[in-house]
C-alpha positions as a Markdown table, in Angstrom:
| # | Residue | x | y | z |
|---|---|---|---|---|
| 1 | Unk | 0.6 | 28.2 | 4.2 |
| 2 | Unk | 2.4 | 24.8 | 3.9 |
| 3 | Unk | 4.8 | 24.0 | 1.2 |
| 4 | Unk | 3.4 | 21.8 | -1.3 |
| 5 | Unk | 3.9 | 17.9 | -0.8 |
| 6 | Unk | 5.9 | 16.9 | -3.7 |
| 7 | Unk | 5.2 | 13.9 | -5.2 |
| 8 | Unk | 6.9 | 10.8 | -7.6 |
| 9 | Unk | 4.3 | 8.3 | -9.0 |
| 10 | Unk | 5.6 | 5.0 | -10.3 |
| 11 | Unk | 3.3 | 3.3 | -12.9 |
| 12 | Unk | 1.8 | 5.2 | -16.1 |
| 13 | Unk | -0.7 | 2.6 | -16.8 |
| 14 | Unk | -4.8 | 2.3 | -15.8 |
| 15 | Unk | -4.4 | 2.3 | -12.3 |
| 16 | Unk | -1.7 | 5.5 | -12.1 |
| 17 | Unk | -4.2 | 8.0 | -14.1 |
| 18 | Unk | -6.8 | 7.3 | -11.9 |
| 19 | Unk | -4.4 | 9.0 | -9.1 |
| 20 | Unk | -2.9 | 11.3 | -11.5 |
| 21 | Unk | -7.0 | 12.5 | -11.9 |
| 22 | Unk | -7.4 | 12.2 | -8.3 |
| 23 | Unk | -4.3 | 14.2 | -7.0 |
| 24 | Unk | -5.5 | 16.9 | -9.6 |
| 25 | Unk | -8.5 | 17.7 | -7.5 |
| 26 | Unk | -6.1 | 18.1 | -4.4 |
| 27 | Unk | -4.9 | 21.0 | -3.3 |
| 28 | Unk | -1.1 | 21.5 | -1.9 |
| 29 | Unk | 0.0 | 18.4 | -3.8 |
| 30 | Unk | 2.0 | 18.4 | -6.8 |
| 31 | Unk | 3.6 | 15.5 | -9.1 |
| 32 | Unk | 7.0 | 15.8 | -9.9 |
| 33 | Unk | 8.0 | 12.7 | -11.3 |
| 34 | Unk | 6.5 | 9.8 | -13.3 |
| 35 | Unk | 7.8 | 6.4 | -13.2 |
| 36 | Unk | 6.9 | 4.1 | -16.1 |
| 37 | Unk | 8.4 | 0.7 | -18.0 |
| 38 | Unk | 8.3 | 2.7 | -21.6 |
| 39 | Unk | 9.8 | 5.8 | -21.4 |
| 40 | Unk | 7.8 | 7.0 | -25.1 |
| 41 | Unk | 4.4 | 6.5 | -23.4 |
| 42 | Unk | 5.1 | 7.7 | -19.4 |
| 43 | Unk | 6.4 | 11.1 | -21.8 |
| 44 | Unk | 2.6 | 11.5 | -22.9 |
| 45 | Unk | 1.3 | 11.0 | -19.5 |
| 46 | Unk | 3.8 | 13.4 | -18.1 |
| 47 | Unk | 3.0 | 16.0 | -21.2 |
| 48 | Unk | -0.9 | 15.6 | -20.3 |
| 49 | Unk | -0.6 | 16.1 | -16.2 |
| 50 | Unk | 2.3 | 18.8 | -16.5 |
| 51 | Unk | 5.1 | 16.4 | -15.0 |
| 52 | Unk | 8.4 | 17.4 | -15.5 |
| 53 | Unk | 10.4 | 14.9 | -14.6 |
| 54 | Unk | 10.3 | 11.3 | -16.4 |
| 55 | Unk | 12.2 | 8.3 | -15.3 |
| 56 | Unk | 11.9 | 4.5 | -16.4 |
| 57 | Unk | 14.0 | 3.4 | -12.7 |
| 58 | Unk | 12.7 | 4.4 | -9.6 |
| 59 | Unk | 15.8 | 4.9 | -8.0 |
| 60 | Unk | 16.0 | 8.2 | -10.3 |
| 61 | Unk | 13.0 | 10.1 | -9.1 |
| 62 | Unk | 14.1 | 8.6 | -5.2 |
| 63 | Unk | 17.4 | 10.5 | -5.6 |
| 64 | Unk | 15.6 | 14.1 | -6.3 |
| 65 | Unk | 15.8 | 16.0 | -3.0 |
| 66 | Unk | 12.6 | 17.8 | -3.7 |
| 67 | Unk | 10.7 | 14.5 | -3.8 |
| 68 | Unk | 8.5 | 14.1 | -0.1 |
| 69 | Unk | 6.7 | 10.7 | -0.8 |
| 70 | Unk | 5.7 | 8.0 | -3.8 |
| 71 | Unk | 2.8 | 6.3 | -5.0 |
| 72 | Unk | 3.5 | 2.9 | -6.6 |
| 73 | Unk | 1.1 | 2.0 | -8.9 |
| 74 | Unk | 3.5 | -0.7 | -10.7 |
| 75 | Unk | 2.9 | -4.3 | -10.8 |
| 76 | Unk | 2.0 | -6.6 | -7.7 |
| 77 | Unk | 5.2 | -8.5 | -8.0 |
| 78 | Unk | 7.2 | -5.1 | -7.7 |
| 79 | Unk | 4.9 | -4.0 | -4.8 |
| 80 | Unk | 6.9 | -4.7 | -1.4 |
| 81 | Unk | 10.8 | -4.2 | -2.6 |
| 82 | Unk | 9.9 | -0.7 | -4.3 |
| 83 | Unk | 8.0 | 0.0 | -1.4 |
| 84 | Unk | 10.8 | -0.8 | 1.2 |
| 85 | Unk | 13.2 | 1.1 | -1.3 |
| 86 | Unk | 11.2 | 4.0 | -0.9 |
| 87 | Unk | 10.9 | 4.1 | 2.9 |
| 88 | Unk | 15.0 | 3.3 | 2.8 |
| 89 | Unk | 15.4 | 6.6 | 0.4 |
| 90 | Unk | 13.6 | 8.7 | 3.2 |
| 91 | Unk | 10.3 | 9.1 | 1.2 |
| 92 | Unk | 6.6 | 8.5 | 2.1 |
| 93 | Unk | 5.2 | 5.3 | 0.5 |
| 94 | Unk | 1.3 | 4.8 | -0.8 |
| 95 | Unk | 1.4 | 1.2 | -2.6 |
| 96 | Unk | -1.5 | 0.1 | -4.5 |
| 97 | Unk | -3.4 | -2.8 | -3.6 |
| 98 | Unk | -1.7 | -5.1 | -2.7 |
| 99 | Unk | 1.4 | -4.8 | -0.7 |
| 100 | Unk | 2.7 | -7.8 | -1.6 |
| 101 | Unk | 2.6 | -11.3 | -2.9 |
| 102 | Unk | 3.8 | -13.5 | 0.7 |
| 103 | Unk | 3.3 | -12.7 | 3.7 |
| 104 | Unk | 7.3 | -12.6 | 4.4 |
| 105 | Unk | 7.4 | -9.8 | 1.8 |
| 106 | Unk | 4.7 | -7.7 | 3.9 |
| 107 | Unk | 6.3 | -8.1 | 7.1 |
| 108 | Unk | 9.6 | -7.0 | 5.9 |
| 109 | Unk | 7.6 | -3.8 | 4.3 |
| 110 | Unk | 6.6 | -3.1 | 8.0 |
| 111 | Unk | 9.8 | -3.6 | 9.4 |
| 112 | Unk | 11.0 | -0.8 | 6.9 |
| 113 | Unk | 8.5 | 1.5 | 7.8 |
| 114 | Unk | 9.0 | 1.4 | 11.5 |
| 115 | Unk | 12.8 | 2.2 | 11.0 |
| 116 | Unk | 12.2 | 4.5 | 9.1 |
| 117 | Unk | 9.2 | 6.3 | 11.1 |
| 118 | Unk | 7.3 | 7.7 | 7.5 |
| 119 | Unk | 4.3 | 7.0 | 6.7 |
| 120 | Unk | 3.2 | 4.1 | 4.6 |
| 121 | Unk | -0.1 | 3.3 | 3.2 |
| 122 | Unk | -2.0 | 0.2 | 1.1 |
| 123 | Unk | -4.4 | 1.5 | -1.9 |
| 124 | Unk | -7.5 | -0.8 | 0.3 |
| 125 | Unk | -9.7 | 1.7 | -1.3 |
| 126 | Unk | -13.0 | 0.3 | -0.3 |
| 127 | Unk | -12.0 | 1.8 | 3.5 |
| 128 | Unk | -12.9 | 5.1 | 1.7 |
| 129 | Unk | -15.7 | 4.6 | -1.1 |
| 130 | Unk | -18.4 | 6.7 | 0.2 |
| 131 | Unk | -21.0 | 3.3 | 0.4 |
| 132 | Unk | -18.7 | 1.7 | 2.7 |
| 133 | Unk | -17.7 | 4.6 | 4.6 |
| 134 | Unk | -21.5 | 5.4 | 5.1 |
| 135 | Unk | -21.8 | 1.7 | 6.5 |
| 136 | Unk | -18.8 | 2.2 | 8.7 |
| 137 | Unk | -20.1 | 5.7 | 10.1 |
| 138 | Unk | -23.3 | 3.6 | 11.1 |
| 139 | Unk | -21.5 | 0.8 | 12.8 |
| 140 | Unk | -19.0 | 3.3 | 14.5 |
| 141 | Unk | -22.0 | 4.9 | 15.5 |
| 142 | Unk | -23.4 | 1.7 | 17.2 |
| 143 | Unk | -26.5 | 1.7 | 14.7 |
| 144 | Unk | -25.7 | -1.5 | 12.8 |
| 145 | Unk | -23.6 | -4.7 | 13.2 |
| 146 | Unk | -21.9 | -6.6 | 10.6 |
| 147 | Unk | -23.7 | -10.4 | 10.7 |
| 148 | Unk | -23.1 | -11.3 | 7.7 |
| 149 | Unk | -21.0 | -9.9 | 4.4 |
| 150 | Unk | -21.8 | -11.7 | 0.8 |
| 151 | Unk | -19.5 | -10.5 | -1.8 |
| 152 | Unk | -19.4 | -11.1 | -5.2 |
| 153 | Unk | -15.9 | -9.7 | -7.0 |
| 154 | Unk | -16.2 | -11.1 | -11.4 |
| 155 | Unk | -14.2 | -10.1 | -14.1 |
| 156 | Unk | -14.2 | -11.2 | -17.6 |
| 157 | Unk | -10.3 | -12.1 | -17.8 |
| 158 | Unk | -9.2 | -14.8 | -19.7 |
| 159 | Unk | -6.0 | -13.1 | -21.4 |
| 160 | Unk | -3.6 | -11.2 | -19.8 |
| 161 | Unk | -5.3 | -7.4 | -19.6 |
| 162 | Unk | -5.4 | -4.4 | -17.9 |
| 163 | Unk | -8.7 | -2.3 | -16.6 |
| 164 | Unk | -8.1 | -0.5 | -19.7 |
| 165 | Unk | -8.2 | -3.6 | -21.9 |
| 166 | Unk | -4.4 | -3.1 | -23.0 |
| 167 | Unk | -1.9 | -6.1 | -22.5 |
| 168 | Unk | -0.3 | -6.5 | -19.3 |
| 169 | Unk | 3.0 | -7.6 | -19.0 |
| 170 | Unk | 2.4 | -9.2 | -15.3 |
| 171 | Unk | -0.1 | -11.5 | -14.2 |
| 172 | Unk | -3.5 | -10.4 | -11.9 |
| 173 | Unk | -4.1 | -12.5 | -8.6 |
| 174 | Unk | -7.5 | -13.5 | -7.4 |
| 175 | Unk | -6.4 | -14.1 | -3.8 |
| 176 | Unk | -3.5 | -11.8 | -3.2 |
| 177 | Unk | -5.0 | -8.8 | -5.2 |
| 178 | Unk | -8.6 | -9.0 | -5.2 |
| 179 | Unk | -9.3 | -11.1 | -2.4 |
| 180 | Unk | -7.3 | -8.7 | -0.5 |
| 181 | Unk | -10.2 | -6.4 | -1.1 |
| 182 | Unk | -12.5 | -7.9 | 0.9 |
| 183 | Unk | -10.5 | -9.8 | 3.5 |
| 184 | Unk | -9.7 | -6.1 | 5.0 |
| 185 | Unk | -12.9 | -4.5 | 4.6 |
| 186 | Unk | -14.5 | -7.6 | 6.4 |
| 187 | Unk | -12.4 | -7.1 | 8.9 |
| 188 | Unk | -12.7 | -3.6 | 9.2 |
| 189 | Unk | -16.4 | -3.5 | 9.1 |
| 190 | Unk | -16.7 | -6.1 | 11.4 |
| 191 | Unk | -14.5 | -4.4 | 14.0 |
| 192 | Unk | -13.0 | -7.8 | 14.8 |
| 193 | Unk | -9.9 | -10.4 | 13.7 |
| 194 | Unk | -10.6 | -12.6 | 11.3 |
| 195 | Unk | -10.1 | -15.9 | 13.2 |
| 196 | Unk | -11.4 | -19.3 | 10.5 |
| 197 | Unk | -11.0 | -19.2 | 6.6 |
| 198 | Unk | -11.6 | -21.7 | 3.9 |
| 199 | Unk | -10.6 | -21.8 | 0.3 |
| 200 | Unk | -11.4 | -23.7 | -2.3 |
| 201 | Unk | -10.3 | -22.9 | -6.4 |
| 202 | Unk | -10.7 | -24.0 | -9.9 |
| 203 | Unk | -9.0 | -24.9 | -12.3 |
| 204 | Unk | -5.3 | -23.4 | -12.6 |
| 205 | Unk | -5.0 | -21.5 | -16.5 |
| 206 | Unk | -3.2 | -23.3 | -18.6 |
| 207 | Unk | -1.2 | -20.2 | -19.8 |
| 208 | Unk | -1.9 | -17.5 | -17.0 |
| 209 | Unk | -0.8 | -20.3 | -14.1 |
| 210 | Unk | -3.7 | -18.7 | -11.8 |
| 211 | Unk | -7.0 | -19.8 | -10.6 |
| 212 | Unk | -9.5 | -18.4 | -12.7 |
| 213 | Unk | -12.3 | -19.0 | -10.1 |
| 214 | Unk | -12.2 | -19.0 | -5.9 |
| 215 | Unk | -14.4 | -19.2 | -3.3 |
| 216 | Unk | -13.4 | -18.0 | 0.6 |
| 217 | Unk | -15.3 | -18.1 | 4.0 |
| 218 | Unk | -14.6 | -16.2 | 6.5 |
| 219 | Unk | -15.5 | -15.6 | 9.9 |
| 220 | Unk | -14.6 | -13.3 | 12.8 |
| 221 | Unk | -13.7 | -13.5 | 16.4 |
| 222 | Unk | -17.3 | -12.0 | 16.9 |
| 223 | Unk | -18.7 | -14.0 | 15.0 |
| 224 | Unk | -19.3 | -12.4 | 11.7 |
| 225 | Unk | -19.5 | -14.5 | 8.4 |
| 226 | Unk | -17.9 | -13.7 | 5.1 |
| 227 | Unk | -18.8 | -15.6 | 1.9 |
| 228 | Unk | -16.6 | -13.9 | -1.1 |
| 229 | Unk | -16.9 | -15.8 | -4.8 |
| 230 | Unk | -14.5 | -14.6 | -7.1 |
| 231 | Unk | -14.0 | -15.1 | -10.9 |
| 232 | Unk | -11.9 | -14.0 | -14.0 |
| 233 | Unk | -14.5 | -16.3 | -16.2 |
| 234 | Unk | -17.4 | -14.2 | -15.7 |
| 235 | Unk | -18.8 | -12.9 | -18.7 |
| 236 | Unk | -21.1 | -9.7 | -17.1 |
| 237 | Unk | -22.2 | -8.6 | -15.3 |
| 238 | Unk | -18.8 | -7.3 | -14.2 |
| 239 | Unk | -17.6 | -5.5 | -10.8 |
| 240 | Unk | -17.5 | -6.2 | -7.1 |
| 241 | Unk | -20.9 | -6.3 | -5.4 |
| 242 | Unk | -21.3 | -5.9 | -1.3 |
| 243 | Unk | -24.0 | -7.2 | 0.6 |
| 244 | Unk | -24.3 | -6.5 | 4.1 |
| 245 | Unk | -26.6 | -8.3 | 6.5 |
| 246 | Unk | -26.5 | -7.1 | 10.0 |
| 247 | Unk | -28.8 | -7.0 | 13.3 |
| 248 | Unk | -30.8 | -3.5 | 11.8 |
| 249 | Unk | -30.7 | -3.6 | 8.4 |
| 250 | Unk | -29.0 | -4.8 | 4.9 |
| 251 | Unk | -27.4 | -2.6 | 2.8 |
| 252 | Unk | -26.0 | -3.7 | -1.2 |
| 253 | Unk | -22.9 | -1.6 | -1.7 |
| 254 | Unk | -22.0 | -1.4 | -5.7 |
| 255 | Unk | -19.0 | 0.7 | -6.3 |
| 256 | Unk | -20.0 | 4.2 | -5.2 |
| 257 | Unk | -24.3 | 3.4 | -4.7 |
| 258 | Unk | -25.4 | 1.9 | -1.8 |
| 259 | Unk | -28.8 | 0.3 | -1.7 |
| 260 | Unk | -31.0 | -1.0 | 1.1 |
| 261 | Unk | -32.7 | -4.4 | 1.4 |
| 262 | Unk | -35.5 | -2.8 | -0.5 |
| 263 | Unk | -33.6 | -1.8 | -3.3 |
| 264 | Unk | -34.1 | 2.0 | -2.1 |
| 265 | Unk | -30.9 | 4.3 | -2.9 |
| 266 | Unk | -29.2 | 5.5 | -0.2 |
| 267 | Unk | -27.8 | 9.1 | -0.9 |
| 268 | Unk | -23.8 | 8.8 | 0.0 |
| 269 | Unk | -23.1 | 12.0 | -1.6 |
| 270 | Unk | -22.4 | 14.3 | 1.6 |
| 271 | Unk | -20.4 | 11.3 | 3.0 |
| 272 | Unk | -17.1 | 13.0 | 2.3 |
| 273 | Unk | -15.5 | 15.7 | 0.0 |
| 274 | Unk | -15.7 | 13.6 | -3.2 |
| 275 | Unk | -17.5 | 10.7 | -4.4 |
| 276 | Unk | -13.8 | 9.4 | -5.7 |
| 277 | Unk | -12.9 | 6.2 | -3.7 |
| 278 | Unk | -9.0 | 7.2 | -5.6 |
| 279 | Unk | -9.1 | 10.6 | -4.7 |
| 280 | Unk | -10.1 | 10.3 | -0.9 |
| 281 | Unk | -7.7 | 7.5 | -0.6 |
| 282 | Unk | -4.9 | 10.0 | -2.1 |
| 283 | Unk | -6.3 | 12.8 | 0.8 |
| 284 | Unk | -5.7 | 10.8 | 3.4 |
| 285 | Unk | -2.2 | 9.4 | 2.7 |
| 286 | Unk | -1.2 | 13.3 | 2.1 |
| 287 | Unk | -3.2 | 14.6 | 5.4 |
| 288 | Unk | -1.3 | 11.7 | 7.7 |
| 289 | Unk | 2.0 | 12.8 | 5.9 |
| 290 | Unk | 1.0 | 16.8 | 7.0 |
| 291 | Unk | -0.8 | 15.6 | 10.6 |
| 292 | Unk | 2.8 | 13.1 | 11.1 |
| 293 | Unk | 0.1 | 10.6 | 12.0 |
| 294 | Unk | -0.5 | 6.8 | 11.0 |
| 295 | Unk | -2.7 | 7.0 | 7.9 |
| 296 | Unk | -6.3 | 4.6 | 7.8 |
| 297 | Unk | -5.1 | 1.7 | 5.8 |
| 298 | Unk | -1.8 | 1.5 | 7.1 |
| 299 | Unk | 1.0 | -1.3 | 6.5 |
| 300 | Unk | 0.7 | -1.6 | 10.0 |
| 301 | Unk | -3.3 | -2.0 | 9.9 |
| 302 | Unk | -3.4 | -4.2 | 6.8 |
| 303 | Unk | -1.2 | -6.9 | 7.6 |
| 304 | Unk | -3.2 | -8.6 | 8.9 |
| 305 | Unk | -5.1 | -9.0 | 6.1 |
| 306 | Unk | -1.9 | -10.5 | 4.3 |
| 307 | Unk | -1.7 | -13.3 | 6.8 |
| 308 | Unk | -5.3 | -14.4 | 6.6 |
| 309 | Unk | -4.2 | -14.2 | 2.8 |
| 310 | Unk | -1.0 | -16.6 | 3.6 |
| 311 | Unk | -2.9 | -19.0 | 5.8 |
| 312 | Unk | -5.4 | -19.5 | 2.7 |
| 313 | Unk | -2.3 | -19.8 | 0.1 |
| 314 | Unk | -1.1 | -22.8 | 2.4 |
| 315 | Unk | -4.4 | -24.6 | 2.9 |
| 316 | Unk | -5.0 | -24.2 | -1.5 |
| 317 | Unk | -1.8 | -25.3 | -1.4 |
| 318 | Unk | -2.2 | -28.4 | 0.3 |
């Protein structure tokens, strides 16, 4: 039997219980040290998950010998350094979504992880939602092609908050977080480079500094189209919806239930081991670290994502 893959996660907030919860259900996996800004509230986390180990610097749970590999859950503007610390420590790296805030940031991340030969992973967790993976299974299959992709992604966002409505102490990104989304799974889906995008905003937040609304078009060296409208304005209903139109069908991917053009459910149930985008995202990063393979949704595979991302920053720029 293999030893257990030992595990520090970085981030007690919204995003770092739902991999807490995910890791639970995973077997040969254990966490042995939580990261968090406040050390009062990552000790209740820890006391709820049976962590033993608490640490407010990351540089402390890095320096146990025990530790194998990290997920960073911490905020986007943290994302690339911790995860370049990490790889420089020796240790697997899982970042949440996304792995960085410029393009220069990303690339250095890569650079990292090819010196160091571990394996390191980006939280693009619609690569393993069951609806998209069911999609995916039918295009690797050669049974539909992407035409077109219409995404809606709306929050209702106009103070600084967290999923679980509690105050954040960093700001959220349309483009470089939740653009990021989308701009890989097109991509992905598509089986083909993203070669045009457009960008257009509105108005920048007087106190937050951001965008609260974007719009982004896409399209693919196949020829592919991507219309993606985003919004922190949007007052419900709230979420990301997928709509795929391709050559033999359209499917309507809302989180985890997938729909066809007819509004007839699509059972995704048996499409993997759990219906937990989190959770399946977690089993891979932990099977590529067992296999010594490169994991789906890795730096590597990704970054290109990040400079479609960079090439829209420049043009809302300008």
């Amino acid at each position: 039997m293999n030893p257990p893959i030992k595990v520090a996660l970085a981030g007690a907030g919204a995003f770092g219980i739902k991999h807490l919860d995910g890791i639970r259900k995973i077997d040969g996996v254990e966490v042995v040290s939580l990261v968090g800004r406040r050390r009062e509230q990552t000790q209740e986390v820890a006391q709820k998950y049976g962590i033993a180990h608490v640490a407010t610097d990351l540089a402390e749970s890095l320096a146990l010998p025990q530790v194998d590999a990290v997920i960073l859950c911490t905020p986007t503007q943290m994302h690339a350094a911790q995860a370049i610390q990490c790889l420089e420590a020796g240790k697997h790296v899982q970042v949440e979504i996304p792995l960085c805030d410029s393009l220069a940031d990303g690339q250095k991340v890569l650079e990292a992880q090819k010196k160091s030969g571990k394996a390191a992973m980006v939280g693009h967790t619609r690569r393993f939602n069951p609806s998209h993976q069911w999609v995916h299974k039918k295009i690797a299959a050669g049974q539909f092609h992407v035409q077109q992709m219409d995404v809606q992604t709306y929050f209702f966002r106009r103070s600084n908050m967290n999923a679980l409505g509690q105050p954040r102490s960093w700001t959220d990104h349309l483009l470089w977080h939740h653009a990021a989304h989308t701009v890989d799974l097109f991509a992905y889906q598509a089986g083909s480079p993203i070669v045009q995008a457009n960008a257009v905003q509105g108005p920048i937040h007087p106190e937050l500094g951001i965008a609260m609304d974007m719009s982004i078009q896409l399209k693919t060296a196949s020829g592919a189209i991507c219309t993606l409208s985003l919004s922190f304005n949007n007052d419900g209903p709230l979420g990301t919806f997928f709509r795929y139109i391709g050559d033999t069908g359209t499917y309507l991917a809302r989180y985890d239930d997938l729909f066809n053009g007819k509004e007839e459910q699509i059972d995704v149930s048996q499409v993997d081991v759990s219906m937990n985008g989190i959770e399946l995202q977690d089993r891979e990063f932990f099977a590529a670290i067992r296999e010594g393979r490169e994991p789906n949704a890795s730096v590597a595979q990704v970054l290109p994502c990040y400079e479609v991302l960079h090439r829209l920053e420049q043009q809302l720029a300008a």
